[in-house]
C-alpha positions in Angstrom: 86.6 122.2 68.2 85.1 120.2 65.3 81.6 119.6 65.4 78.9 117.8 62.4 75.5 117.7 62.3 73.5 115.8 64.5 75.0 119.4 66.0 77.0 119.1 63.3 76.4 121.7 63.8 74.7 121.8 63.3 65.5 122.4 58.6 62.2 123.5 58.4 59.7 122.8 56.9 56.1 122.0 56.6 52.8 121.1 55.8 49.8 122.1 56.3 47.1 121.1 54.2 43.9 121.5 53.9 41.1 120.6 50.8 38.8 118.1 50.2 39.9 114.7 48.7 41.1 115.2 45.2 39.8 111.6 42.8 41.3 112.5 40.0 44.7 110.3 38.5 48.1 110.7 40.7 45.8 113.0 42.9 46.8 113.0 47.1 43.5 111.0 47.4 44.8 107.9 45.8 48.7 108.0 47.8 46.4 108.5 51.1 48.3 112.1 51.7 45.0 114.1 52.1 44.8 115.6 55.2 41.3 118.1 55.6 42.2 120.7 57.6 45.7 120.3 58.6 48.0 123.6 59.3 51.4 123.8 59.9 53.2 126.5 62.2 56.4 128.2 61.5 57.8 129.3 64.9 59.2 132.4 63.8 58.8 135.7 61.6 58.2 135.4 57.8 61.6 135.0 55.6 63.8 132.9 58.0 64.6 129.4 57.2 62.0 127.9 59.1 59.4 129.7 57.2 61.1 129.4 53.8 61.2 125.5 53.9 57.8 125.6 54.9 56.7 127.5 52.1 58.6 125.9 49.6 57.4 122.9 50.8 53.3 122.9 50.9 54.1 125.1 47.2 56.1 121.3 46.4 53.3 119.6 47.8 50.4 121.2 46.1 52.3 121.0 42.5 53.0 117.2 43.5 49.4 116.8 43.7 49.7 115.6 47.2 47.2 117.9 48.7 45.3 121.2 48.3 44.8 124.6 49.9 47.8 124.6 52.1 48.0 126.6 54.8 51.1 128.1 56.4 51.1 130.7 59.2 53.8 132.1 61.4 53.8 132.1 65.3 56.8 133.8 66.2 58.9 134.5 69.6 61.7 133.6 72.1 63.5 131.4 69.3 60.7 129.1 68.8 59.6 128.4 72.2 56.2 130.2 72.0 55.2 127.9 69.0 56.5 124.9 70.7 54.5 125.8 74.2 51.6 126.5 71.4 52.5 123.0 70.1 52.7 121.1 73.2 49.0 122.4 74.0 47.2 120.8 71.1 47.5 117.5 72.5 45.9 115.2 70.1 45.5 117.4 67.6 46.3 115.4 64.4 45.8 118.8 62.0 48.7 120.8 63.2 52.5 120.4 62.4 55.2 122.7 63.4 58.1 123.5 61.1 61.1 123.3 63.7 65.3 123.3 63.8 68.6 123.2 66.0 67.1 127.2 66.9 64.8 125.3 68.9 66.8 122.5 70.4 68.8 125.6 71.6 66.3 128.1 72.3 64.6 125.5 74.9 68.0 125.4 76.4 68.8 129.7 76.6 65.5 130.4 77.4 64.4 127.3 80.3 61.5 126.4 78.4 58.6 124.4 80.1 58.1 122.2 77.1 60.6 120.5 75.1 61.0 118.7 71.8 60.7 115.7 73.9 57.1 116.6 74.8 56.3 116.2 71.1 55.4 113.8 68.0 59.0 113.8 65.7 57.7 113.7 62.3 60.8 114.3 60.2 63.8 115.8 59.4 64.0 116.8 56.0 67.7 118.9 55.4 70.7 120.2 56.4 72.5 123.2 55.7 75.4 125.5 55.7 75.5 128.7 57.6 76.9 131.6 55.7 79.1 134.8 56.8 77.7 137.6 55.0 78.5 141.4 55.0 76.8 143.9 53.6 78.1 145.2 49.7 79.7 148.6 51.8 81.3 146.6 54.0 84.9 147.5 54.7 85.5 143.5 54.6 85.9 142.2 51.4 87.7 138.5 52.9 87.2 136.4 55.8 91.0 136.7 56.4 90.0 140.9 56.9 87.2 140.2 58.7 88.5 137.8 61.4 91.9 140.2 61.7 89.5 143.0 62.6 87.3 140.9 64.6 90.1 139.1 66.7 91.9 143.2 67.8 88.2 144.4 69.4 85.8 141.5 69.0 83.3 143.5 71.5 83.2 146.4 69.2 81.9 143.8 65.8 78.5 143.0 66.5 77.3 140.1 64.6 73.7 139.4 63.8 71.7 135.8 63.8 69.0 134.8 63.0 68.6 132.7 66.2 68.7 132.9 69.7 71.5 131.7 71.8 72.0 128.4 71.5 71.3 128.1 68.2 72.7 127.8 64.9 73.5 131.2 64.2 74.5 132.0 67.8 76.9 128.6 67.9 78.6 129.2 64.6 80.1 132.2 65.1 81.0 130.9 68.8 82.6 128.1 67.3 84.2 130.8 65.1 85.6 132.9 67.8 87.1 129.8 69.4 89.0 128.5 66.4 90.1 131.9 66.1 91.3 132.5 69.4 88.7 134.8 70.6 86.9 133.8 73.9 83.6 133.3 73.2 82.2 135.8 76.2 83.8 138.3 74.9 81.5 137.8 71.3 78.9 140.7 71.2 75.8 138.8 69.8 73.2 140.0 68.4 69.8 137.8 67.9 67.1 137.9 65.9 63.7 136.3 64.9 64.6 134.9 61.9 66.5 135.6 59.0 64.3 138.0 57.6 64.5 140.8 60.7 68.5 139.6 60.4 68.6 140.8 56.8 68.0 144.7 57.5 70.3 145.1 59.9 72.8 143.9 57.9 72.0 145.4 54.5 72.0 148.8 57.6 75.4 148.2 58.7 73.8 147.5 62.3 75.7 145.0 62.9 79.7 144.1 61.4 78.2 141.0 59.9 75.6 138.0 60.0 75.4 134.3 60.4 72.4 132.5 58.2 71.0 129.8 56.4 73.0 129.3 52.6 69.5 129.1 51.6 68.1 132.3 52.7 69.7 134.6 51.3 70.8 133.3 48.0 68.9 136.4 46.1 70.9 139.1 47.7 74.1 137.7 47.1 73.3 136.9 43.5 72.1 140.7 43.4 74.9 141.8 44.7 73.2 143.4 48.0 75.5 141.0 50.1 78.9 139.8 50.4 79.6 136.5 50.9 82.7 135.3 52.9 82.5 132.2 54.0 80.7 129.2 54.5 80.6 126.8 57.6 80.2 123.2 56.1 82.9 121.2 55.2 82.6 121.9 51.4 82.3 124.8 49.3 78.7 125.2 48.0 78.4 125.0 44.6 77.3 128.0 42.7 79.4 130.1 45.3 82.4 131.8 45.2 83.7 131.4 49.1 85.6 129.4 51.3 84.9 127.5 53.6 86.0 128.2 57.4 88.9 125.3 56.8 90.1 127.0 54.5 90.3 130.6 55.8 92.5 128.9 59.0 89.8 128.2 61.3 89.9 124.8 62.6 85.9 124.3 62.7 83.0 123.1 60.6 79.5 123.6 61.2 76.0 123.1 59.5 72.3 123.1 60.4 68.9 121.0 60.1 65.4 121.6 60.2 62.6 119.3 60.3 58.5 118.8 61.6 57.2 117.7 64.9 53.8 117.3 65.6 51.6 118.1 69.0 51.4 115.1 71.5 49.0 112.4 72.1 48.5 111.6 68.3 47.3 108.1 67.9 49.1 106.0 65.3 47.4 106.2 62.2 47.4 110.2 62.6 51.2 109.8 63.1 51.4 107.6 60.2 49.2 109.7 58.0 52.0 113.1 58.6 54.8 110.4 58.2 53.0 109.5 54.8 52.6 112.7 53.3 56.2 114.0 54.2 57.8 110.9 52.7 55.6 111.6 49.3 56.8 114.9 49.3 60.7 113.9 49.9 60.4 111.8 46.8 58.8 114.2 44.7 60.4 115.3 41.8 59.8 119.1 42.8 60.9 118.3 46.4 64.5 117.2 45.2 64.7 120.5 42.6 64.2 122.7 45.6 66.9 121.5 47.8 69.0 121.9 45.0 68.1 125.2 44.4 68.3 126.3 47.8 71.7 124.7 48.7 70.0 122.2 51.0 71.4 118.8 51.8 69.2 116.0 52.3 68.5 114.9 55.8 65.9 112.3 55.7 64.6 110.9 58.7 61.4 109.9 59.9 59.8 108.8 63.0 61.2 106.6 66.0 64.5 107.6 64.4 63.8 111.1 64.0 62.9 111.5 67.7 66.5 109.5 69.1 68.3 112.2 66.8 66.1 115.1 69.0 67.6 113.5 72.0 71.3 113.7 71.1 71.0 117.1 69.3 69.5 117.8 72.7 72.5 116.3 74.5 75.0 117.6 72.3 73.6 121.2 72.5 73.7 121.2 76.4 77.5 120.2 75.9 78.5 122.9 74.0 77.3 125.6 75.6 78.7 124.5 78.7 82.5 123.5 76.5 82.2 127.9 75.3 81.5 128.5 78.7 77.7 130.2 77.8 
């Protein structure tokens, strides 16, 4: 089964700012991105990619000039849900923004959450990115070819970790996995996390045979040499890394992720406009741009109206999968 983001598969990100009008030349005062008092929500545990685009982003921000005194705090639980429900009950609140993903979309699903995407403002998407298959540097695996051989004669008996619930991205690409290798999905023995940073132990542990993340989040352990990287999902290598991508291993699949911002409902339009604003200042900034590069992101840019249609097919195409893998 091939499938490319819009569930490309299969973003994350941002902004919370807060500060008092800056005057000064090139300042957020003079682009209208000054927002007193604004926070943004990342709706899981620190280190995953939600919370590391959000990061890098109000850091991007604040050395664009854009705004000030950023503030980003973590809200965590039941894939994303909890911040979502948190979301949904600020109605009108034009100071909050919640860094969101395909998790999400697919924890809403796997968990029959109350509120949805749809009960939200769609702000933007900002990336996509490759998932990675990473073992730890004792691993017995030192190839994907070894890996899905072992996997395939007793998938129950290789756990592997992700940093999202089911239904998404790092619960769907190794489903997609099994499938292409001819290993019924059921039969998968997944293990979730909050995040990619609660993933990261239990692999480094040997908790679990091997993990499904973000390219972009753990980039420092495989340059240190703490992980081993296999594979990549996307349909390209990724530059800088030596692995293959699932194509080229054998397996007949592809997959890669997004993140992007919602907002809570009931914002008029100028508050709308004013989030819209700032996050298109910040995708054109210079230090914007070096960070996707560095962190193996693709850019996704979408804003608004069109933003929100892509949350209703991703929606869609979610609920289609998981009933095609039978989960």
């Amino acid at each position: 089964m091939r499938l490319r983001t819009p569930i490309a598969l299969l973003g994350a990100a941002l902004l919370v700012l807060v500060g008092p009008p800056l005057l000064t030349s090139g300042s957020g005062a003079e682009t209208g991105t000054q927002i007193p008092g604004l926070r943004f929500m990342v709706p899981n545990t620190p280190g995953g990619g939600y919370d590391i685009t959000a990061r890098t982003a109000a850091k991007n921000a604040e050395d664009a000039g854009l705004t000030h005194n950023i503030e980003v705090f973590n809200l965590p639980g039941a894939g994303g849900t909890v911040g979502l429900t948190r979301l949904v009950g600020e109605h009108g609140n034009g100071k909050l923004a919640m860094s969101m993903g395909l998790g999400v979309v697919g924890a809403v699903h796997t968990n029959k959450s109350p509120k949805t995407l749809a009960d939200t403002t769609p702000i933007a998407r900002l990336t996509e990115e490759q998932d990675i298959v990473v073992v730890a540097k004792d691993s017995p695996y030192k190839n994907i070819g070894q890996l899905i051989e072992a996997w395939k004669r007793n998938p129950g008996k290789l756990p592997v970790g992700g940093g999202s619930s089911p239904g998404g991205p790092d619960h769907l690409a190794p489903m997609l996995m099994a499938q292409a290798a001819g290993i019924a999905p059921k039969s998968v023995n997944y293990i979730p996390f909050d995040g990619g940073g609660e993933l990261l132990a239990s692999i480094l542990g040997n908790k679990v045979a091997f993990g499904v993340s973000g390219v972009g989040e753990y980039l420092d352990q495989i340059k240190s040499g703490e992980l081993r990287l296999l594979a990549v999902t996307g349909p390209k290598r990724v530059p800088g890394l030596d692995a293959p991508t699932l194509r080229e291993a054998g397996l007949d699949t592809e997959f890669t992720n997004w993140r992007g911002i919602v907002a809570p409902p009931g914002l008029t339009d100028g508050e709308r406009d004013k989030l819209v604003g700032l996050v298109t200042k910040l995708h054109e900034s210079k230090q914007w741009q070096d960070s996707m590069k560095k962190n193996g992101w693709d850019d996704a840019f979408l804003t608004g109206d069109k933003f929100g249609d892509f949350l209703d097919e991703q929606d869609d195409s979610v609920d289609q999968v998981l009933k095609e893998l039978g989960l």
